[in-house]
PDB file of the backbone (N, CA, C, O) and the ligand in Angstrom, with CONECT records:
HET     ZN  A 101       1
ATOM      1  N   UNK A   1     -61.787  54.056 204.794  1.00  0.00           N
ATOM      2  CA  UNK A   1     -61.634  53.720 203.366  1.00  0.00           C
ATOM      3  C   UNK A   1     -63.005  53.442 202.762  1.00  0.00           C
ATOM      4  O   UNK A   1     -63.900  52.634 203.013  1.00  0.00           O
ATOM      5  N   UNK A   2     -62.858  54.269 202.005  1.00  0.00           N
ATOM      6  CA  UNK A   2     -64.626  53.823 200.968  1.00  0.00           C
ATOM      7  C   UNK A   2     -64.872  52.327 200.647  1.00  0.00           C
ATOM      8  O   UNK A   2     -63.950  51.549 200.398  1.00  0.00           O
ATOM      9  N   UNK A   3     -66.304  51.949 200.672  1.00  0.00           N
ATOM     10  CA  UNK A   3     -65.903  50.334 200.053  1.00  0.00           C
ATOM     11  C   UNK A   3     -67.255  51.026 198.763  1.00  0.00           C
ATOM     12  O   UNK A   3     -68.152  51.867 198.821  1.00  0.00           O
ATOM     13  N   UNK A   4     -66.592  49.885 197.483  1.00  0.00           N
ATOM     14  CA  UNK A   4     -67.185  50.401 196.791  1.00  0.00           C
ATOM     15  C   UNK A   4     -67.963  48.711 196.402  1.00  0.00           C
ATOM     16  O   UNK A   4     -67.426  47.606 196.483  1.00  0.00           O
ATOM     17  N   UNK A   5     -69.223  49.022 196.025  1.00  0.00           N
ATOM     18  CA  UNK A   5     -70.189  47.985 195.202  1.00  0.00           C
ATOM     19  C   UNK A   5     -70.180  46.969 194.032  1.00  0.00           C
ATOM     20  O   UNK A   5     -71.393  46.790 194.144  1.00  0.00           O
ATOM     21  N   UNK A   6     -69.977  46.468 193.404  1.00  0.00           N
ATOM     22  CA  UNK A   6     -69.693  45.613 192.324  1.00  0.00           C
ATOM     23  C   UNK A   6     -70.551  44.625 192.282  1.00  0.00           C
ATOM     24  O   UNK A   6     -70.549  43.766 193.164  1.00  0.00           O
ATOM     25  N   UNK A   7     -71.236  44.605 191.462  1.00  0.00           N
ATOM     26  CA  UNK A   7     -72.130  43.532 190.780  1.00  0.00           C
ATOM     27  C   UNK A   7     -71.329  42.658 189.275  1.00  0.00           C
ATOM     28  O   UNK A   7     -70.762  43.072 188.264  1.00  0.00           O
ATOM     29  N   UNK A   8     -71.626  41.453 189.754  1.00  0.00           N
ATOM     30  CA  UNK A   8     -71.065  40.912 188.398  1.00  0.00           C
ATOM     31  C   UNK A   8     -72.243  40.952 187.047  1.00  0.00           C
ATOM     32  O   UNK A   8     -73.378  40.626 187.395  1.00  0.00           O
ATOM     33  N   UNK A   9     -72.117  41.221 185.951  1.00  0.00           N
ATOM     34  CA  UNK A   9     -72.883  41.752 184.776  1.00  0.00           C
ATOM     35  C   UNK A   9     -73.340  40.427 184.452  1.00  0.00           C
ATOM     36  O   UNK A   9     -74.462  40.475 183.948  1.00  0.00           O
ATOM     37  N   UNK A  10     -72.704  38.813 184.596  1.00  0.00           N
ATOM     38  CA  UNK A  10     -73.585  37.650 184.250  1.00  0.00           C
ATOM     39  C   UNK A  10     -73.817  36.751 185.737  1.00  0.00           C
ATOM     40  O   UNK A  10     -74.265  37.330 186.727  1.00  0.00           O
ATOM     41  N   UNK A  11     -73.514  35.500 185.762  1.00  0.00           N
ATOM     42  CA  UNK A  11     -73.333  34.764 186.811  1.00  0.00           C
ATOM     43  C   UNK A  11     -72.116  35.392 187.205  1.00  0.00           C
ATOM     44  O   UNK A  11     -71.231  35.673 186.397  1.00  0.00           O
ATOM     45  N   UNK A  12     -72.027  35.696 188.850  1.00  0.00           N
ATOM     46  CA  UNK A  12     -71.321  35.206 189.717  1.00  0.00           C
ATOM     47  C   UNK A  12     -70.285  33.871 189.329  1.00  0.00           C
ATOM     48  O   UNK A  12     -70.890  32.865 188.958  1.00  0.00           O
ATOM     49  N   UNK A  13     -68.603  33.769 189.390  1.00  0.00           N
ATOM     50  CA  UNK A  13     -68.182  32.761 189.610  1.00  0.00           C
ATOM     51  C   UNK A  13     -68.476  31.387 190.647  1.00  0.00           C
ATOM     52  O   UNK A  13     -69.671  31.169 190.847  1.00  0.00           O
ATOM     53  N   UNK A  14     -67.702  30.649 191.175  1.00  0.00           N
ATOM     54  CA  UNK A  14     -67.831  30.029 192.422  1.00  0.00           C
ATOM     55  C   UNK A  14     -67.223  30.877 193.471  1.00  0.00           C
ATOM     56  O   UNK A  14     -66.088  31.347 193.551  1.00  0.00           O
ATOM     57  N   UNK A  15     -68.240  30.961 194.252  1.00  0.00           N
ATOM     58  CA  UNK A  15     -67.677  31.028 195.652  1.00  0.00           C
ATOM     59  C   UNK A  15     -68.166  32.917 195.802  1.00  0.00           C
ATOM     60  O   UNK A  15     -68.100  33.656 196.784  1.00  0.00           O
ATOM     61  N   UNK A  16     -68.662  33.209 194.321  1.00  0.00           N
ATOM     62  CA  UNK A  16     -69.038  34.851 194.368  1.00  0.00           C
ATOM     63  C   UNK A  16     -70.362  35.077 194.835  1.00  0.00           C
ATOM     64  O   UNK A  16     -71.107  34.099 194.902  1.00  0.00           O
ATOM     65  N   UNK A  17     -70.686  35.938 195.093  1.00  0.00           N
ATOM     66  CA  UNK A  17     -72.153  36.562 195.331  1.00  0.00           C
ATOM     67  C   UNK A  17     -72.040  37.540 194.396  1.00  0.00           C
ATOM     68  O   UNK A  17     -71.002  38.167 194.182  1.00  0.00           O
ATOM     69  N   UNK A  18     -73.327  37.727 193.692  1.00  0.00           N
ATOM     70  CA  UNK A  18     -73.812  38.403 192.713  1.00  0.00           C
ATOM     71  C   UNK A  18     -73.564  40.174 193.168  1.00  0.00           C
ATOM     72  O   UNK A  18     -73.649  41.166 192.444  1.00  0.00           O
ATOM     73  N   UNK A  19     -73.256  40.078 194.550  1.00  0.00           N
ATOM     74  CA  UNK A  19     -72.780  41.824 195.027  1.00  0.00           C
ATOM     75  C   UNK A  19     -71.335  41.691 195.503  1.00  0.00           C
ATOM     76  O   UNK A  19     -71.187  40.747 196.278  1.00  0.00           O
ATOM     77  N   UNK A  20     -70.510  42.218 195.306  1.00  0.00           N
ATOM     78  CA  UNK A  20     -69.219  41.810 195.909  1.00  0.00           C
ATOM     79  C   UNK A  20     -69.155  43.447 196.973  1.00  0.00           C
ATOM     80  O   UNK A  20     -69.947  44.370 196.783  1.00  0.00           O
ATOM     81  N   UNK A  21     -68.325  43.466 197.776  1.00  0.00           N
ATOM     82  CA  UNK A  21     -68.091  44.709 197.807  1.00  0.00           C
ATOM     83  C   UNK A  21     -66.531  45.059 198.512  1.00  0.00           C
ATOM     84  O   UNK A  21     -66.200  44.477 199.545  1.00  0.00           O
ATOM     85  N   UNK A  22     -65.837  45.823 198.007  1.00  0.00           N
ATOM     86  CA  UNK A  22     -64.243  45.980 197.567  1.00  0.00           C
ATOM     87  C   UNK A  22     -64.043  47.353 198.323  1.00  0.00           C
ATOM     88  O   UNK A  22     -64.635  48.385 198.006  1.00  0.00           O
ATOM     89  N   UNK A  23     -62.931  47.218 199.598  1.00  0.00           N
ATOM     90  CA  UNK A  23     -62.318  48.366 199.680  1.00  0.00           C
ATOM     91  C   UNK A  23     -61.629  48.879 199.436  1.00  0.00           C
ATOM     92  O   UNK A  23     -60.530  48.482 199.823  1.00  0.00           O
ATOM     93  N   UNK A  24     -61.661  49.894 198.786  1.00  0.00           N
ATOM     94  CA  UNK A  24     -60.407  50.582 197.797  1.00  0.00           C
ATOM     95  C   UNK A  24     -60.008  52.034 198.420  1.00  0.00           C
ATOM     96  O   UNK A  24     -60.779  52.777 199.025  1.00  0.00           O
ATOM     97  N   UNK A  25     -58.624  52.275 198.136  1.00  0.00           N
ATOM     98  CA  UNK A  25     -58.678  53.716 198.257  1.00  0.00           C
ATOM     99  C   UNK A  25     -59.119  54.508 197.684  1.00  0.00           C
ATOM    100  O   UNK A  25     -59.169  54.262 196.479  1.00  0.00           O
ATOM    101  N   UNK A  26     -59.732  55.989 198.162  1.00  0.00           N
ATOM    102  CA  UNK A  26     -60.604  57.017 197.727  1.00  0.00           C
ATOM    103  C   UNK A  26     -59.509  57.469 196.446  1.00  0.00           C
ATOM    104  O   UNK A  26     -58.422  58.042 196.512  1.00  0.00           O
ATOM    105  N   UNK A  27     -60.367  56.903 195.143  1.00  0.00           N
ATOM    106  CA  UNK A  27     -60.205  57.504 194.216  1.00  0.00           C
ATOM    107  C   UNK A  27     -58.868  56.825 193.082  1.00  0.00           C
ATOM    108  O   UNK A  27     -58.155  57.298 192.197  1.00  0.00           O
ATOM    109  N   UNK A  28     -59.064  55.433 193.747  1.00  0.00           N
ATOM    110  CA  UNK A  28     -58.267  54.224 193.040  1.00  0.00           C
ATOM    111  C   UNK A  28     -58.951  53.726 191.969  1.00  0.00           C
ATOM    112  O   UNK A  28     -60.161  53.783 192.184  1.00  0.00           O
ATOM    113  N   UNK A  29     -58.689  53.280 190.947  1.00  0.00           N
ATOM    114  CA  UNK A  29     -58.851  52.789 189.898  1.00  0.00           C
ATOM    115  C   UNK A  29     -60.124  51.735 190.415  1.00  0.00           C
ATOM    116  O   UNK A  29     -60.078  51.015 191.413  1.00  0.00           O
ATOM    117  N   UNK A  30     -61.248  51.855 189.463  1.00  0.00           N
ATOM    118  CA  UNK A  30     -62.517  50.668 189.842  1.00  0.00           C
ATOM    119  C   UNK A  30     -61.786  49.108 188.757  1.00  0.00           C
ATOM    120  O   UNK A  30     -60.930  48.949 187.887  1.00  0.00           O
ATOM    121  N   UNK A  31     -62.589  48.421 189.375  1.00  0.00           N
ATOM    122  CA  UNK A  31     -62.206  47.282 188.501  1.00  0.00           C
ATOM    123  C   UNK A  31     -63.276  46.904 187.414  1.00  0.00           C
ATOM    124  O   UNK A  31     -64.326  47.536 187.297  1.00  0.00           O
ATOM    125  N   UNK A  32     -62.954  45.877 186.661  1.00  0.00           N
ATOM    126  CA  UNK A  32     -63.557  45.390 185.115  1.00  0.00           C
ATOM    127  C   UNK A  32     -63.895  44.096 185.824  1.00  0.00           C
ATOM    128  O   UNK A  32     -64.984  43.639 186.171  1.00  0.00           O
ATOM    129  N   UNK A  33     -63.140  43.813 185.897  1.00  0.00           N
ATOM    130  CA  UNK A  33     -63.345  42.331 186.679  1.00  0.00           C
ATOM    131  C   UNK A  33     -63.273  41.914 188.138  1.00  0.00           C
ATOM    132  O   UNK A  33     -62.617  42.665 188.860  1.00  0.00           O
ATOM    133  N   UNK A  34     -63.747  41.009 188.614  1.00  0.00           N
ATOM    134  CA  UNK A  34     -64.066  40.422 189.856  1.00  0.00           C
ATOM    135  C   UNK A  34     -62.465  40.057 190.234  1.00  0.00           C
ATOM    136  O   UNK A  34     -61.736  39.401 189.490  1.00  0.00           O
ATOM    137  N   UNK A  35     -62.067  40.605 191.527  1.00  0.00           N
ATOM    138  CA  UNK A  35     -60.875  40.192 191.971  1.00  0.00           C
ATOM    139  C   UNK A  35     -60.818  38.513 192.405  1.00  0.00           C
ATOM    140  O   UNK A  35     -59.770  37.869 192.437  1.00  0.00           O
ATOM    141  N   UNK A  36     -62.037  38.019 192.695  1.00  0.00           N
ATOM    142  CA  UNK A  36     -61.808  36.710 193.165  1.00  0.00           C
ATOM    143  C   UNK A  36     -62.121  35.669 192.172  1.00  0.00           C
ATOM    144  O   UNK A  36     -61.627  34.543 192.242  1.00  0.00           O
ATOM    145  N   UNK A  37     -62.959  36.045 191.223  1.00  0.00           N
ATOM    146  CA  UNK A  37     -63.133  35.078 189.806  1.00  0.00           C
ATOM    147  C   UNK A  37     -62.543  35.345 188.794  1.00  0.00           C
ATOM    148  O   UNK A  37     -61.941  34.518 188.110  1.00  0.00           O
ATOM    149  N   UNK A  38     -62.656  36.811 188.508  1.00  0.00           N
ATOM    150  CA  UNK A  38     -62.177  36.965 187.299  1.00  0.00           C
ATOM    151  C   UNK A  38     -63.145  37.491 185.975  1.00  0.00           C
ATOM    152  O   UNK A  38     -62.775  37.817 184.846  1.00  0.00           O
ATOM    153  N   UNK A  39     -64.275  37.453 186.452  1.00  0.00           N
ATOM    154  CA  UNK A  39     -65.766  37.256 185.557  1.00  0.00           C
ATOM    155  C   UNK A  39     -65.688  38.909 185.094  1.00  0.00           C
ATOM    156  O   UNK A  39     -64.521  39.294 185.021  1.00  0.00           O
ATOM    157  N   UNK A  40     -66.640  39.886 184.790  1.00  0.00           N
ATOM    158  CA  UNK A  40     -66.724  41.053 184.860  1.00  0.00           C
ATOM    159  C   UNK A  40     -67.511  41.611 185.751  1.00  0.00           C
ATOM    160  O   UNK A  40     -68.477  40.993 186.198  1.00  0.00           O
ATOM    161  N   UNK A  41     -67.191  42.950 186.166  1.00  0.00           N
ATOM    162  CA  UNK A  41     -68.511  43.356 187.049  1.00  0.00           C
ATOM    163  C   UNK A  41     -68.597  44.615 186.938  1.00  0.00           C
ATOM    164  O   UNK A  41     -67.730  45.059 186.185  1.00  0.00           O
ATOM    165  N   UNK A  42     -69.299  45.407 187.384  1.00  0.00           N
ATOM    166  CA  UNK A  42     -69.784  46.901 187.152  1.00  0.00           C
ATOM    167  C   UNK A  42     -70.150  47.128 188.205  1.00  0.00           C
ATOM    168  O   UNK A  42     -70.840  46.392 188.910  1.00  0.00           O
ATOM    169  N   UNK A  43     -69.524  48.728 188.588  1.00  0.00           N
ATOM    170  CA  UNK A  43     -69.453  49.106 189.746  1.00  0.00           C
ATOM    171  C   UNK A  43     -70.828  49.776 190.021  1.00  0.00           C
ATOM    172  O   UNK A  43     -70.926  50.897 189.523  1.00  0.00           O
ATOM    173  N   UNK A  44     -71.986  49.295 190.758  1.00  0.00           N
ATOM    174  CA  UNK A  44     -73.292  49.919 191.628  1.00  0.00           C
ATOM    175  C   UNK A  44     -73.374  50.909 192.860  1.00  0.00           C
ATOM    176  O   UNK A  44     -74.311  51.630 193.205  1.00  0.00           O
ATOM    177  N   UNK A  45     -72.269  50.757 193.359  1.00  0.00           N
ATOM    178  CA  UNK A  45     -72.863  51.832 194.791  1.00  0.00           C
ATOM    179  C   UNK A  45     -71.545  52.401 195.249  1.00  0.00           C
ATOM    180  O   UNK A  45     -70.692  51.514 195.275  1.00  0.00           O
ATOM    181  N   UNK A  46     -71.144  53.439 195.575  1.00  0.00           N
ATOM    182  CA  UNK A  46     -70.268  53.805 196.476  1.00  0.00           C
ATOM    183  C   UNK A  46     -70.772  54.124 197.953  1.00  0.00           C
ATOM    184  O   UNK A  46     -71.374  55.167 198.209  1.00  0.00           O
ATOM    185  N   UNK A  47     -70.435  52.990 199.062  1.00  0.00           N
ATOM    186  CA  UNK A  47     -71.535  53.193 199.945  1.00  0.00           C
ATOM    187  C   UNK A  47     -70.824  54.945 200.830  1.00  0.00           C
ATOM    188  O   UNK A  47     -69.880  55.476 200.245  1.00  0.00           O
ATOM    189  N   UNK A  48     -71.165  55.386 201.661  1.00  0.00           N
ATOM    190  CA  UNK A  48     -71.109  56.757 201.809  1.00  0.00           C
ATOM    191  C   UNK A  48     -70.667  56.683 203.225  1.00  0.00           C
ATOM    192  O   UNK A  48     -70.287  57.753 203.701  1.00  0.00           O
ATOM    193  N   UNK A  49     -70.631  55.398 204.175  1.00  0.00           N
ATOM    194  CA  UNK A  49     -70.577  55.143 205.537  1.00  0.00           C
ATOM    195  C   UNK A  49     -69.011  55.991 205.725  1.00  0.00           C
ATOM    196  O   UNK A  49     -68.950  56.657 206.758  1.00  0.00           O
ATOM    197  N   UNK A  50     -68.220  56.010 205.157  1.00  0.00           N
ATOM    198  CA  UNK A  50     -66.915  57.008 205.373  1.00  0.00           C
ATOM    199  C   UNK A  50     -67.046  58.162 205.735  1.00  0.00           C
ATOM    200  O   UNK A  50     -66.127  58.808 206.238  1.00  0.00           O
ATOM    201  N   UNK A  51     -68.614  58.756 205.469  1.00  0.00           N
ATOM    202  CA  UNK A  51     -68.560  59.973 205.619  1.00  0.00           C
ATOM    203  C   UNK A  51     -70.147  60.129 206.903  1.00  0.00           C
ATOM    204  O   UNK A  51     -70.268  60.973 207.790  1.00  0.00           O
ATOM    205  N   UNK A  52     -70.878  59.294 206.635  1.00  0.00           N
ATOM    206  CA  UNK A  52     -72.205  59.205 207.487  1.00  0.00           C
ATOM    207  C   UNK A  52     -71.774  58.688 209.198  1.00  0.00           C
ATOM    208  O   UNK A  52     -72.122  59.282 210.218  1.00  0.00           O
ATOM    209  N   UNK A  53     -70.793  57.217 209.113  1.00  0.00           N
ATOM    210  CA  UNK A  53     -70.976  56.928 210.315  1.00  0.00           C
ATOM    211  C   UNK A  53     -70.615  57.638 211.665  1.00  0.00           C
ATOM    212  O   UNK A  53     -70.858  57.453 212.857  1.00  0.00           O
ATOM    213  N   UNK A  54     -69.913  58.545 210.897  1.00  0.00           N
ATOM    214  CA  UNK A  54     -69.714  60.020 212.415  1.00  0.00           C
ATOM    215  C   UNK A  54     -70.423  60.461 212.663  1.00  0.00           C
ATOM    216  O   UNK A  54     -70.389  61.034 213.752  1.00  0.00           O
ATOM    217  N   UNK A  55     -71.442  60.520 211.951  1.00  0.00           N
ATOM    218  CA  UNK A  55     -73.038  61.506 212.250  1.00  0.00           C
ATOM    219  C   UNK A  55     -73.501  60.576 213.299  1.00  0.00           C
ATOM    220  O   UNK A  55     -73.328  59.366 213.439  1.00  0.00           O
ATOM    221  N   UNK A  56     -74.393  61.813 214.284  1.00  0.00           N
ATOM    222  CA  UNK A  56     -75.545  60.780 214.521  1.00  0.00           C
ATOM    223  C   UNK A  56     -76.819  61.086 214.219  1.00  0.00           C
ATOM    224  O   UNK A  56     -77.282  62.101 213.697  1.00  0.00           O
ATOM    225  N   UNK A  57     -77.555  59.684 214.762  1.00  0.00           N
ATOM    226  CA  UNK A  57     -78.946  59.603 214.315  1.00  0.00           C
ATOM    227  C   UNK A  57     -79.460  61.065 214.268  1.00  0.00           C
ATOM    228  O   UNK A  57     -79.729  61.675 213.234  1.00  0.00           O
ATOM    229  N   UNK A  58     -79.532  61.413 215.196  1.00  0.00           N
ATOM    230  CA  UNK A  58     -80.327  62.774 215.411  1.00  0.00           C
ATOM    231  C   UNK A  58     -79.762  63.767 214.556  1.00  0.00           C
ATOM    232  O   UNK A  58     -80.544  64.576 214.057  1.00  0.00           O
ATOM    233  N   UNK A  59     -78.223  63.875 214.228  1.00  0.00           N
ATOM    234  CA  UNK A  59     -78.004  65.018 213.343  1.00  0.00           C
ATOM    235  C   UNK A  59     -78.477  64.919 211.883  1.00  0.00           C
ATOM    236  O   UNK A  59     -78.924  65.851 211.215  1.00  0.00           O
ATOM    237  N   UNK A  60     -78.290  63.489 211.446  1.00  0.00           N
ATOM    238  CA  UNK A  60     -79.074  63.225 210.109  1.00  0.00           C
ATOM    239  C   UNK A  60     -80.496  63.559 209.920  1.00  0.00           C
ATOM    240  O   UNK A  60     -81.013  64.181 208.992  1.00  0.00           O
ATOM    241  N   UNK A  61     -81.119  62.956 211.122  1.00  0.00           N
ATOM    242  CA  UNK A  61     -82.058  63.301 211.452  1.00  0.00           C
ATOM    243  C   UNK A  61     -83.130  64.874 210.989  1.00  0.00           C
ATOM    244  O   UNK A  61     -84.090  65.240 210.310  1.00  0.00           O
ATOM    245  N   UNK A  62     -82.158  65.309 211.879  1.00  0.00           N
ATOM    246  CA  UNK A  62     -82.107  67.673 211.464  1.00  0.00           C
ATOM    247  C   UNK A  62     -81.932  67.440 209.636  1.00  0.00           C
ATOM    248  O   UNK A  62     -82.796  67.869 208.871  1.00  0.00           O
ATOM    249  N   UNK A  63     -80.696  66.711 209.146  1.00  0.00           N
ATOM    250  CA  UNK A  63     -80.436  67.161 208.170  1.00  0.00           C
ATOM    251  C   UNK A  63     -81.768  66.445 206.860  1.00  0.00           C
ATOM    252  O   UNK A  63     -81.726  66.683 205.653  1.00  0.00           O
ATOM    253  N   UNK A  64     -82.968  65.460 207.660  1.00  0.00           N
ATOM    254  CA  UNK A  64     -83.623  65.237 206.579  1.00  0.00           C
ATOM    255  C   UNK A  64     -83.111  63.785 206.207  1.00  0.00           C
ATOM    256  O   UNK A  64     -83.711  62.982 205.492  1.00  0.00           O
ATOM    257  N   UNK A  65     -82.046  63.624 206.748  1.00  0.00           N
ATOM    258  CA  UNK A  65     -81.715  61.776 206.177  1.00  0.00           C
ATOM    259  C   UNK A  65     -82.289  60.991 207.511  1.00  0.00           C
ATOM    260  O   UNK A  65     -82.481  61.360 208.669  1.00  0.00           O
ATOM    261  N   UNK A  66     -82.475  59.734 206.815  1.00  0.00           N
ATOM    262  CA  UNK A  66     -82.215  58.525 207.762  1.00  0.00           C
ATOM    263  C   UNK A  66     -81.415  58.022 207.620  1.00  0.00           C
ATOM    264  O   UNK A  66     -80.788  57.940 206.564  1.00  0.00           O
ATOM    265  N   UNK A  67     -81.038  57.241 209.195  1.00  0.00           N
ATOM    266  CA  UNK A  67     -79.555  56.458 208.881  1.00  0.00           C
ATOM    267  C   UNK A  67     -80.205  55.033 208.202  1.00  0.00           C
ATOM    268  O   UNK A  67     -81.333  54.841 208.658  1.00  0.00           O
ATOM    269  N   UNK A  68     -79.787  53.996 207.238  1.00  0.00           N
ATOM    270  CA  UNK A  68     -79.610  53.261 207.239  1.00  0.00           C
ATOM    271  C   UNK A  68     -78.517  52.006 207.970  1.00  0.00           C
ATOM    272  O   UNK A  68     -77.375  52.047 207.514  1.00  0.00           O
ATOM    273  N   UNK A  69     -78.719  51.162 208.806  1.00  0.00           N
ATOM    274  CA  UNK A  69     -78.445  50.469 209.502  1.00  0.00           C
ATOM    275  C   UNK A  69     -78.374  48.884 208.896  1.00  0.00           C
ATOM    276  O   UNK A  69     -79.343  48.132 209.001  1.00  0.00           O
ATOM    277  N   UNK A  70     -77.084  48.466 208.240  1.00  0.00           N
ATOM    278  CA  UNK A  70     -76.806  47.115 207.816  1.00  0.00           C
ATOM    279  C   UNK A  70     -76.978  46.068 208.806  1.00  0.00           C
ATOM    280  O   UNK A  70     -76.296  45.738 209.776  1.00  0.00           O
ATOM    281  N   UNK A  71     -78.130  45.601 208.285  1.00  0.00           N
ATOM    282  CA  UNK A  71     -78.575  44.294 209.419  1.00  0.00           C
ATOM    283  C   UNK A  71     -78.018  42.911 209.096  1.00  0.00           C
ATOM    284  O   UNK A  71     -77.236  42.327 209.846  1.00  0.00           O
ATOM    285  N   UNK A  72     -78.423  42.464 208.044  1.00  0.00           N
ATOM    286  CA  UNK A  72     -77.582  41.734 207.502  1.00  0.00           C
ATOM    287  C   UNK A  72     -77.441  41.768 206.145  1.00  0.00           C
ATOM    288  O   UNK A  72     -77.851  42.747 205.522  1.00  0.00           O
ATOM    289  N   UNK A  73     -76.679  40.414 205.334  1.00  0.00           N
ATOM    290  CA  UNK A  73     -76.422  40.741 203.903  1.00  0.00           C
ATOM    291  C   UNK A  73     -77.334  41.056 203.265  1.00  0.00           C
ATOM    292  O   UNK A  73     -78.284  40.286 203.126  1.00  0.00           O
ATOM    293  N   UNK A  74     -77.298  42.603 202.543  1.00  0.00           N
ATOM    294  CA  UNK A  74     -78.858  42.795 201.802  1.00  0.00           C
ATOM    295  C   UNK A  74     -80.012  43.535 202.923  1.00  0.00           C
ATOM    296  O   UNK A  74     -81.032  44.093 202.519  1.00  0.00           O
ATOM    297  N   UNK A  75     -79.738  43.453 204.003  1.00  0.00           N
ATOM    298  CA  UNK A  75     -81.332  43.561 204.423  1.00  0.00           C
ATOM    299  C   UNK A  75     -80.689  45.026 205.211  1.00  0.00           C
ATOM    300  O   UNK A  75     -79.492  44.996 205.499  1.00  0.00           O
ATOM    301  N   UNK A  76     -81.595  46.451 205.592  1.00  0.00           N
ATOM    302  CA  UNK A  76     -80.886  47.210 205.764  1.00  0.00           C
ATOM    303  C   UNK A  76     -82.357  47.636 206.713  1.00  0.00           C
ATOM    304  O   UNK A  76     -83.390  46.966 206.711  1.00  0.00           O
ATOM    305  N   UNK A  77     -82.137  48.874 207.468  1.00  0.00           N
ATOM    306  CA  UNK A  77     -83.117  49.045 208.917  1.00  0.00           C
ATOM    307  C   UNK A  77     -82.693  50.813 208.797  1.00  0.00           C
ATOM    308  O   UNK A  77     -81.635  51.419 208.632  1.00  0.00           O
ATOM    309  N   UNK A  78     -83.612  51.072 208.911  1.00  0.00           N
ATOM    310  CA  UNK A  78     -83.864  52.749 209.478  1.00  0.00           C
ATOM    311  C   UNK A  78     -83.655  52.900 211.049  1.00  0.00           C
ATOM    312  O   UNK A  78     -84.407  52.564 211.964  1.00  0.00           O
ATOM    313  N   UNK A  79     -82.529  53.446 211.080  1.00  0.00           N
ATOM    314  CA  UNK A  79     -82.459  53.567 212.641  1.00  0.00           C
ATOM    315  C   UNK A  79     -82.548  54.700 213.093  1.00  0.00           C
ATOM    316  O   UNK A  79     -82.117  55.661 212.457  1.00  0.00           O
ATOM    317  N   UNK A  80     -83.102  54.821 214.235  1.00  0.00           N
ATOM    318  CA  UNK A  80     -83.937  55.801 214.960  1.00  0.00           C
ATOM    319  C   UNK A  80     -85.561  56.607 213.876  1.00  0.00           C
ATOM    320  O   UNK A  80     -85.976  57.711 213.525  1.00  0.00           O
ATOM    321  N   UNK A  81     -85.838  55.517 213.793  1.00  0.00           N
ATOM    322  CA  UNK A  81     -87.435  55.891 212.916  1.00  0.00           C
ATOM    323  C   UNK A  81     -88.058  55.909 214.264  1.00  0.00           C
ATOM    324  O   UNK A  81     -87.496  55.236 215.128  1.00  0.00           O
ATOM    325  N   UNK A  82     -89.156  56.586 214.591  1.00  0.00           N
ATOM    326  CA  UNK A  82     -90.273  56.918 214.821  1.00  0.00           C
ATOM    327  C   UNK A  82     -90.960  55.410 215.532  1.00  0.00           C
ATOM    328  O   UNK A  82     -91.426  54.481 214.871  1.00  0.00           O
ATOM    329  N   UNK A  83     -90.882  55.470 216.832  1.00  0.00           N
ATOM    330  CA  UNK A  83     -92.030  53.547 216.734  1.00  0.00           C
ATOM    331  C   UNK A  83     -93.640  53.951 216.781  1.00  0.00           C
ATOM    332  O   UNK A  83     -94.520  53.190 216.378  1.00  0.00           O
ATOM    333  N   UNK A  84     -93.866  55.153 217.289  1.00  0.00           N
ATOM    334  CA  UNK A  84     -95.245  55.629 216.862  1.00  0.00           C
ATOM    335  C   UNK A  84     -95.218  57.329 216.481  1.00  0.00           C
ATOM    336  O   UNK A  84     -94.432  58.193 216.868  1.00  0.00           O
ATOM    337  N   UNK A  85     -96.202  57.411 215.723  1.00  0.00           N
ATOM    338  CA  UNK A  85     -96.358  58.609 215.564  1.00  0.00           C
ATOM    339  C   UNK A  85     -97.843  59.401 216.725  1.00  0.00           C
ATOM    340  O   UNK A  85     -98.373  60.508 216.816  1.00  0.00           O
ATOM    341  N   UNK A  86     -97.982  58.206 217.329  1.00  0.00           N
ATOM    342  CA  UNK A  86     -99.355  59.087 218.564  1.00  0.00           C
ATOM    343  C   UNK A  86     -98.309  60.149 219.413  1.00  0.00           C
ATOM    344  O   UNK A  86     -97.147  60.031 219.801  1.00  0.00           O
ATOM    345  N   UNK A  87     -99.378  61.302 219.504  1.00  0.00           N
ATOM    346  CA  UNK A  87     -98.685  62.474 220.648  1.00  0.00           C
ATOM    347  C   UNK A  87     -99.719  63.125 221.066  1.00  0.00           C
ATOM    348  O   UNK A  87     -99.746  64.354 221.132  1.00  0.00           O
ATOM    349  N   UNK A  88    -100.758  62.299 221.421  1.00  0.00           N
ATOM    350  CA  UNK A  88    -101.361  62.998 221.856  1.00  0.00           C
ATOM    351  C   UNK A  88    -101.997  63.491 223.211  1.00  0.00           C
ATOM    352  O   UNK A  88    -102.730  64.480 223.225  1.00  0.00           O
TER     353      UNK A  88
HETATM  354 ZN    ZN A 101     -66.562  37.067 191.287  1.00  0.00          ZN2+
END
């Protein structure tokens, strides 16, 4: 199931983070508002992992992408980068 991105457009309610992120079915109605406050929000990212995390490194790789790798909230890692480029 896709999860899709949502940022709230002012403050965050209580208990929100300024990114929410909502799994919905492919091609369900986005929301106006924050399911857990109520506030408004606008949808930012449809993340793509529905369709990437079958790949692997190496085939993305061929295809010119890097994987991005969710490390933690916010913070994200290139996996399988390069640890040196010496070959000689
Ligand atoms: Zn909220």
């Amino acid at each position: 199931m896709p999860v899709y991105v949502y940022e709230h457009v002012n403050k965050p309610g209580k208990g929100c983070t300024k990114e929410i992120e909502v799994h919905q079915e492919f091609g369900s109605e986005h929301f106006s508002k924050c399911p857990k406050c109520g506030r408004k929000v606008k949808r930012i990212i449809t993340t793509a992992n529905f369709t990437i995390d079958h790949l692997s490194g190496t085939s993305l790789k061929e295809k010119g992408f890097s994987k991005l790798v969710r490390k933690d909230k916010g913070v994200y890692e290139v996996e399988g980068a390069p640890l040196s480029s010496h070959k000689d």
